[in-house]
C-alpha positions as CSV (number, residue, x, y, z in Angstrom):
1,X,4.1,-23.7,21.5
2,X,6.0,-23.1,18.2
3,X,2.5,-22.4,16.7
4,X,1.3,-20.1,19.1
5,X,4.5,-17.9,18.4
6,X,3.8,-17.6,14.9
7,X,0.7,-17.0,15.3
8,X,1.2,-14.1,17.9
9,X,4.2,-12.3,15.9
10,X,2.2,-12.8,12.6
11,X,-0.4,-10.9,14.8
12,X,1.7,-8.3,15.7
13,X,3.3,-7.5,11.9
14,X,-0.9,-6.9,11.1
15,X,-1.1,-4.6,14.0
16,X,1.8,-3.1,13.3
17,X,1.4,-2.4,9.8
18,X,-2.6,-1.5,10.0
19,X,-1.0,1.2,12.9
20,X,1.1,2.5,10.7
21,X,-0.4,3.0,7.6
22,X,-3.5,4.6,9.4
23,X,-1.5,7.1,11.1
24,X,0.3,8.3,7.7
25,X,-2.9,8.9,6.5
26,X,-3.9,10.8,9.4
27,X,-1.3,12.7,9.7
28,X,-1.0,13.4,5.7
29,X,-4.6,14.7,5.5
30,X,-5.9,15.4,8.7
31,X,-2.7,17.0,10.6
32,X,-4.1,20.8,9.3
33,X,-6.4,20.6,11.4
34,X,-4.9,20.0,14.8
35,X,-4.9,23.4,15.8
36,X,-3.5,22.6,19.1
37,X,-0.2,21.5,17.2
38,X,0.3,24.4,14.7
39,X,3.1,26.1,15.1
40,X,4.6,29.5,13.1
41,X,8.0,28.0,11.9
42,X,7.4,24.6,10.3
43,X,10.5,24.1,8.3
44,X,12.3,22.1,10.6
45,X,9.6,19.7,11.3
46,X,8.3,16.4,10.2
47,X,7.1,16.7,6.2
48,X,4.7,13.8,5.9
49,X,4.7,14.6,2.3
50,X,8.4,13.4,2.8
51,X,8.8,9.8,3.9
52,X,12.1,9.1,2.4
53,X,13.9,11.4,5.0
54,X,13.7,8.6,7.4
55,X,14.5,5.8,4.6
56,X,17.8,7.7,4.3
57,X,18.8,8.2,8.1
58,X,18.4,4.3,7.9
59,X,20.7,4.1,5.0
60,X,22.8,6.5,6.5
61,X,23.1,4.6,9.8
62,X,23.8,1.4,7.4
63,X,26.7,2.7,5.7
64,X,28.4,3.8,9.6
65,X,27.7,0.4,10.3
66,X,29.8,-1.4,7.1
67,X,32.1,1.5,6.8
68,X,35.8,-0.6,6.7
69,X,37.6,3.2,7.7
70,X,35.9,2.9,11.1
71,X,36.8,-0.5,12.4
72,X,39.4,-0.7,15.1
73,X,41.4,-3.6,14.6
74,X,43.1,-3.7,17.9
75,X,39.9,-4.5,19.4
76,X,38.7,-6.0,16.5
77,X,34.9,-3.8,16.7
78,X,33.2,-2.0,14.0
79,X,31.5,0.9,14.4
80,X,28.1,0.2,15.8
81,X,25.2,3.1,14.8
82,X,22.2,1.8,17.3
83,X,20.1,5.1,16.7
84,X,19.5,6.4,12.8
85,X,19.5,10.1,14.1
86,X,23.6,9.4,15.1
87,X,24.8,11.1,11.3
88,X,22.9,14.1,12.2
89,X,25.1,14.3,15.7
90,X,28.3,13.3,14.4
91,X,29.0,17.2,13.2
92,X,28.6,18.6,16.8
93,X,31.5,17.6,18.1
94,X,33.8,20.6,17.4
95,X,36.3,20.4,20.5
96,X,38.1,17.5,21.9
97,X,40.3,18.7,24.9
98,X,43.2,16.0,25.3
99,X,45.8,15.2,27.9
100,X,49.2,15.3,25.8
101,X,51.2,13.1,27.8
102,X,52.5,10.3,25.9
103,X,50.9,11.4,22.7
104,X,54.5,12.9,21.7
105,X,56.3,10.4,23.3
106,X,54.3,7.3,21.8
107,X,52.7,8.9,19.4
108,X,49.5,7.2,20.3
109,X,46.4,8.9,22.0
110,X,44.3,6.7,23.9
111,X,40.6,6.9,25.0
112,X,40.7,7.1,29.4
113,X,38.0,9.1,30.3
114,X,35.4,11.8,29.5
115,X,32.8,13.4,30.9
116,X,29.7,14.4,29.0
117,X,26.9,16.3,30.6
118,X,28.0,15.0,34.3
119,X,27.9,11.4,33.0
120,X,31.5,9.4,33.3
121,X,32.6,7.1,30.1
122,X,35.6,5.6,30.7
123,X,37.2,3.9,33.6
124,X,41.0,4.8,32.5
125,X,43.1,6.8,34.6
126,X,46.0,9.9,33.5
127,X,48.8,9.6,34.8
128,X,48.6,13.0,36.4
129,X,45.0,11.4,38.1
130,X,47.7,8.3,39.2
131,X,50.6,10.9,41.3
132,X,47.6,12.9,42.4
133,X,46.1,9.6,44.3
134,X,49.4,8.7,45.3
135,X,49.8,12.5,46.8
136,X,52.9,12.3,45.4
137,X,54.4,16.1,43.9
C-alpha cells in the first residue's frame, strides 16, 4: 500500500508541474491573442512577465506567520495567514466601532462580537446585550 502512495503522489508532483509550466507558457506567449479576454485597462492585472509578485505575497504571508509582535500570549496563538492575498487586506480596515465599557475601567478591550457582511464572529456578549435580555432598565 505504502508503494502505491508513492507512486500516486509522485504522479501527481509530474502532473502538477507539466500543468503548470505549460500554462506559463501559454499564457506568456499566447494570452495576446485571446481576444475574448482583452480588456482596455490592464495595469491591475496579472503580468506573466512578472512571476515574483506571487513569490512575494508568499513571503509576505511567511513573515505574518513568524512575526513575534503578533502572538497573543494569553491564548498562547500566533498569527495564522491561511490565504497569501491577506497583506493586501490588512490596509482596509480603517474603522473599528467599539463598545467602551470597561475599556476605562480595566483598561483592557476585549474581542465579543462583530458582524461582517451579515456574518456573526464571536459568541461574547456586552453587557448592555446582558440587561437588554434580562429586560432589566
Amino acid at each position: 500500500m505504502d508503494k502505491i502512495i508513492y507512486i500516486l503522489c509522485t504522479l501527481l508532483v509530474l502532473i502538477l508541474l507539466i500543468s503548470s509550466i505549460g500554462f506559463s507558457v501559454k499564457t506568456k506567449f499566447g494570452m495576446s491573442d485571446w481576444w475574448y479576454l482583452q480588456l482596455e485597462d490592464t495595469t491591475n492585472l496579472y503580468n506573466p512577465s512578472k512571476p515574483m509578485l506571487s513569490v512575494v505575497k508568499v513571503l509576505q504571508a511567511m513573515f505574518i506567520n513568524q512575526d513575534i509582535n503578533m502572538y497573543d500570549e494569553e491564548t498562547s496563538n500566533p498569527a495564522e495567514a491561511r490565504t497569501s492575498n491577506l497583506n493586501e487586506e490588512l490596509g482596509q480596515v480603517d474603522t473599528i466601532p467599539s463598545d467602551k465599557m470597561g475599556t476605562l475601567t480595566c483598561n483592557q478591550m476585549d474581542f465579543l462580537k462583530c458582524s461582517i457582511s451579515g456574518v456573526v464572529f464571536g459568541m461574547g456578549s456586552s453587557e448592555a446585550e446582558i440587561v437588554a435580555r434580562m429586560g432589566i432598565g
